[in-house]
N, C-alpha and C positions, 0 to 999 in steps of 0.2 A: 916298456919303452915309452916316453912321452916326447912330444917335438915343441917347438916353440910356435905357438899359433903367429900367424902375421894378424895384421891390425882389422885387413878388407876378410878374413877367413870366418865363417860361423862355426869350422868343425873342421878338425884334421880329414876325418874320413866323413863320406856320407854311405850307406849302404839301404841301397832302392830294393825294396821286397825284404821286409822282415817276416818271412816263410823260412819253411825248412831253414836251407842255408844262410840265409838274410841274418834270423834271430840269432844263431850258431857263432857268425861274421861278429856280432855284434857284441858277444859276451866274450870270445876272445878277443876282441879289441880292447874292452874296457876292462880284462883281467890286467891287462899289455898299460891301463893308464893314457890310452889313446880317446883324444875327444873324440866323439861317433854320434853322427843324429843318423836315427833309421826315416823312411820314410816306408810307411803301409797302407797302401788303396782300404783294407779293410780294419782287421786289428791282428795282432798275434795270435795265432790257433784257432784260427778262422776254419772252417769247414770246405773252402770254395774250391780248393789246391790239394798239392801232392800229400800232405800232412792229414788230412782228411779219411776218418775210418776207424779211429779209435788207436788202433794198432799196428805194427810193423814188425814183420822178422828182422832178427838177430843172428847173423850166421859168420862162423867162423875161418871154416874149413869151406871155402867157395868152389861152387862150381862155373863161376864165371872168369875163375882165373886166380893164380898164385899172385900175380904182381898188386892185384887188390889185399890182401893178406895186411904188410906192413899198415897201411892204412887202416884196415879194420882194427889192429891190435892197439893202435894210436887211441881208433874213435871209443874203444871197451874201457879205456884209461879214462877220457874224458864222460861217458856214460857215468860212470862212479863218481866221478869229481861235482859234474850236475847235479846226481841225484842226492850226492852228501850237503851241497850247499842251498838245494830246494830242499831237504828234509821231503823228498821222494822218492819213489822207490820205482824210480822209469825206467829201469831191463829188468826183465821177471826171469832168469836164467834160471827154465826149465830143460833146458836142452833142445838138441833139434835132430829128426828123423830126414836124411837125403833117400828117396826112396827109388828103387829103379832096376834096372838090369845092370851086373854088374858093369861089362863091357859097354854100355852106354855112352856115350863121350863126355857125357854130365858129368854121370857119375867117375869117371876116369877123371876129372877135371877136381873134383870134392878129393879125392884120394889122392892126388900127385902135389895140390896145394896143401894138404896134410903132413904130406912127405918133405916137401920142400921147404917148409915152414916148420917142423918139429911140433905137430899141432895133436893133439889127444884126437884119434878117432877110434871107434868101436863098430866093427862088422858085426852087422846080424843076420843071420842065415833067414830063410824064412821059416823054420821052426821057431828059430828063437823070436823072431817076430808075433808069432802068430802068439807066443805066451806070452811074450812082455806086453803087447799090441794089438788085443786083438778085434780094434777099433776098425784096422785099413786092413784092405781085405786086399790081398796079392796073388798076382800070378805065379804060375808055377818057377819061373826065372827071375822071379823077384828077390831082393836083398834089400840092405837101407847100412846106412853108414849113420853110427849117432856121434852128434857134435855134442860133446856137454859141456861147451861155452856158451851155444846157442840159446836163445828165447827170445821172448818179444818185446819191444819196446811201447809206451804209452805215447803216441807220436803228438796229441796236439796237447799235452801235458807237458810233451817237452820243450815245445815251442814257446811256451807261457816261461814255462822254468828259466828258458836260455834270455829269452826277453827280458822278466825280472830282474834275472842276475844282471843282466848289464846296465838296465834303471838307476839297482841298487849301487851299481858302482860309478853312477854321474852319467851315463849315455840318456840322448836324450833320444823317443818313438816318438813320431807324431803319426796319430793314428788317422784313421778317414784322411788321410791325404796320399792326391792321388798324381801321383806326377805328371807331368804334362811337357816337360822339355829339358832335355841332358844336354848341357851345350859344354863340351871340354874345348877350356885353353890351355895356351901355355903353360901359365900360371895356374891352373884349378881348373873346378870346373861348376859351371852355372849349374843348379835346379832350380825348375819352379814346379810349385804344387800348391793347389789351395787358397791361389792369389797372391802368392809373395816368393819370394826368389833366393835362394841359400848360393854360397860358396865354401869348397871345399877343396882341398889341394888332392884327394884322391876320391872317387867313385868305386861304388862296388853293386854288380847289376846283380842283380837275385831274384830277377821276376819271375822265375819259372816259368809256365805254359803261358806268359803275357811278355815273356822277351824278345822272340823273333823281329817283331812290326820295332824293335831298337837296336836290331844289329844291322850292319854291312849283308846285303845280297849274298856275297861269296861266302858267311857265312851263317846265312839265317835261312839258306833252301837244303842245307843239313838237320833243320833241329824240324819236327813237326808235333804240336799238341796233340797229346790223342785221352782218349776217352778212357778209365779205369774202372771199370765193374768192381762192386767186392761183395761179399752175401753172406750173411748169416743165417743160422740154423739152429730149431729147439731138441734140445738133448732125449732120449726117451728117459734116461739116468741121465743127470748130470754131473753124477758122481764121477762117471767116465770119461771124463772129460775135464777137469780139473788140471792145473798145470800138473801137478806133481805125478800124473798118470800120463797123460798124454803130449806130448811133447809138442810145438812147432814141425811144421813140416813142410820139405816138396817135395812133388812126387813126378818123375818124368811115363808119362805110362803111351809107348805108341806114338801118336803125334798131340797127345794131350799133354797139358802141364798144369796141375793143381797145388795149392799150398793154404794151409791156414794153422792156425793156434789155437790155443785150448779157450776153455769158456775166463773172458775178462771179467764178466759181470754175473758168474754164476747162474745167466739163465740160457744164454746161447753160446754158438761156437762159430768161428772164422773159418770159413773155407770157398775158394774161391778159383773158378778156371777159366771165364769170358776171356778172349784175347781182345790187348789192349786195339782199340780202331780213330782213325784221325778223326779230328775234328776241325772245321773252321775258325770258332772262334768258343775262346775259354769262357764267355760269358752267358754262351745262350746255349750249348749243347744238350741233349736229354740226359737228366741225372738217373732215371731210370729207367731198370729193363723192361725190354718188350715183350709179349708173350714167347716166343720164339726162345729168347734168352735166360726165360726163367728154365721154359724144357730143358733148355739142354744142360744148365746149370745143375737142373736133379738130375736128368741122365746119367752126367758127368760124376757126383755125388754120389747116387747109390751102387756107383759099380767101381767106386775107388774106399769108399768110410761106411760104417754101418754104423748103427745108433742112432743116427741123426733124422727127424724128420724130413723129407726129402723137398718141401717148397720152403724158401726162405721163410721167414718170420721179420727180418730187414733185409733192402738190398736197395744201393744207391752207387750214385756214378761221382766220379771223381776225375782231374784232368792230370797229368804231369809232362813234361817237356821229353820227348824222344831223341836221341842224335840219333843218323844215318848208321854209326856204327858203335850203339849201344853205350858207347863210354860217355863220361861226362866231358861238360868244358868249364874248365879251370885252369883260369891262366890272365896276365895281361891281353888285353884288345889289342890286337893286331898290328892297328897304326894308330893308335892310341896310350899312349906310356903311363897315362896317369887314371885310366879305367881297368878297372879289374872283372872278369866275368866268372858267376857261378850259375851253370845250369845244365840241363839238358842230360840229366843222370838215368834215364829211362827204367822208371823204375825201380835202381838199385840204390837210390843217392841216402832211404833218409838213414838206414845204419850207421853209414861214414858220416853221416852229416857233421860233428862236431870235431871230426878230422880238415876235412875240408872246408869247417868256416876259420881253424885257425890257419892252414892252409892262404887261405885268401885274405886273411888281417894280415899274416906274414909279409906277402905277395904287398896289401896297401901299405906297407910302412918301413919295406926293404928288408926286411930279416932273410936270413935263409931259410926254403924252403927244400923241403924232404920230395922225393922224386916223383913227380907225379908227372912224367914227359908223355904218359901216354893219356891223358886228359888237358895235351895242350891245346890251346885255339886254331893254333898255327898249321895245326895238321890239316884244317878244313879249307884257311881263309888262305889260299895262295903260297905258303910257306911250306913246311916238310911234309912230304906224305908220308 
């Protein structure tokens, strides 16, 4: 779709935070023939944010709910589409291990989004675990459900890839530029960054863990930045550990929750269970663990995987954007009609990400959009509960 720029417009759309969703926003925009300038404090695939850690699971068959499903099955479509037009290969579909009790509620939630969804899932008993698997060491009421849609995504490879594409197709990043003021009119809406001043007839916020301090109160004491652990580990075999052995995983064990993926870079492996904890400000928090957190991190390790040396070999902190109740926001602003918001996905956002940045190109240029009512804004800022 393309529109007729006015004479005072630099850019149909502007979209502030070309991160995750930002760079996403941007390449289906400029798939769509929509002019788009990004604006990025840093550059694309920057380390500083949600994107940060090399890697991200790929999961099909969700345990966080059936109504995310369509969406996934959307963003697997566009993972191909990226990866065919970067000439890379950014989901590694090894499959993925849900590991748990069956009666678990997790696990109830992986298996009824399966059902509901017509989705390939595979029960494995804990025998059959222990000989396909016998990397994760189980309790005696253990099971795991294999998704063989599931694997990992290369997340700040994607971020570059989704950026280029949209380059390539006339959008313009302007990188180290750091916004400094969103003024929406009637008409458009003012940025400035970097000492000069753009207009564009729609905004699209994507600052992730840096967007609260730009929303309305009623609904920015919903979203909280918090602090993301992740850790690596040297293989004793690395053999065992390779995609095509060991799959992606989470595992609900008790009140612990672990999850990692096989070796990226053939010398270590992803596995990861610090819970996520608030932070003040995205820019100064500690990137790394503290003694305390390394303990418990091999505690947690060597009584869930075996193989693996039990104290990191890497381990750094990362920030993402939380809401109050886990889902993302995605939707026009509030009282706002010409701002668009992407954020606060806790967590879960960067898989769907290329779901939800056409999603929100949709959303700035009037297309219809596909149901996503339960990541609207309005459930927080004063409108439906």
């Amino acid at each position: 779709m393309t529109f007729e720029k006015g004479v005072d417009m630099d850019a149909e759309v502007a979209v502030i935070g070309v991160g995750t969703m930002g760079s996403m926003a941007m390449w289906r925009l400029a798939e769509r023939g929509v002019e788009a300038i990004g604006f990025e404090r840093y550059a694309p695939g920057h380390d500083l944010g949600a994107a940060g850690g090399n890697t991200r699971l790929f999961r099909l068959a969700y345990m966080e709910g059936a109504h995310y499903v369509p969406l996934l099955k959307q963003a697997l479509g566009l993972w191909g589409e990226l990866s065919e037009v970067s000439a890379t290969n950014l989901l590694v579909q090894c499959g993925g291990l849900n590991i748990g009790r069956r009666e678990d509620p997790s696990m109830r939630q992986v298996a009824e989004s399966a059902r509901v969804h017509g989705l390939k899932l595979l029960p494995l008993g804990r025998a059959e675990m222990a000989d396909r698997y016998p990397q994760h060491v189980l309790a005696e009421d253990d099971m795991a459900y294999f998704d063989p849609e599931a694997g990992f995504l290369r997340s700040e490879q994607a971020v570059v890839a989704a950026a280029d594409r949209a380059e390539s197709l006339g959008a313009r990043i302007l990188r180290r530029h750091r916004v400094e003021r969103v003024e929406p009119r009637r008409d458009g809406v003012v940025i400035e960054a970097a000492g000069s001043t753009w207009k564009v007839r729609t905004a699209i916020l994507a600052m992730g863990s840096w967007a609260p301090s730009w929303l309305p109160p009623e609904l920015a004491r919903h979203l909280r930045p918090k602090r993301v652990l992740l850790s690596w580990f040297a293989p004793a075999y690395v053999q065992d550990f390779e995609p095509e052995v060991f799959p992606v995983f989470t595992r609900q064990s008790g009140g612990d929750f672990l999850y990692g993926a096989p070796t990226a870079d053939h010398a270590s492996v992803k596995v990861c269970g610090i819970r996520p904890s608030d932070i003040d400000d995205p820019d100064t928090f500690e990137r790394r663990h503290d003694p305390d957190e390394l303990t418990s991190m091999a505690e947690l390790l060597t009584s869930h995987v075996t193989g693996l040396h039990p104290y990191p070999v890497r381990s750094a902190g990362f920030t993402d954007l939380y809401s109050s109740d886990g889902h993302g926001i995605t939707g026009r602003h509030p009282r706002l009609p010409n701002v668009v918001l992407a954020g606060g996905y806790s967590g879960r956002g960067f898989k769907l990400a290329p779901a939800v940045g056409d999603a929100v190109a949709r959303l700035a240029t009037g297309e219809t959009v596909p149901d996503i009512a339960f990541m609207a804004p309005d459930r927080f800022a004063g409108g439906r509960r």
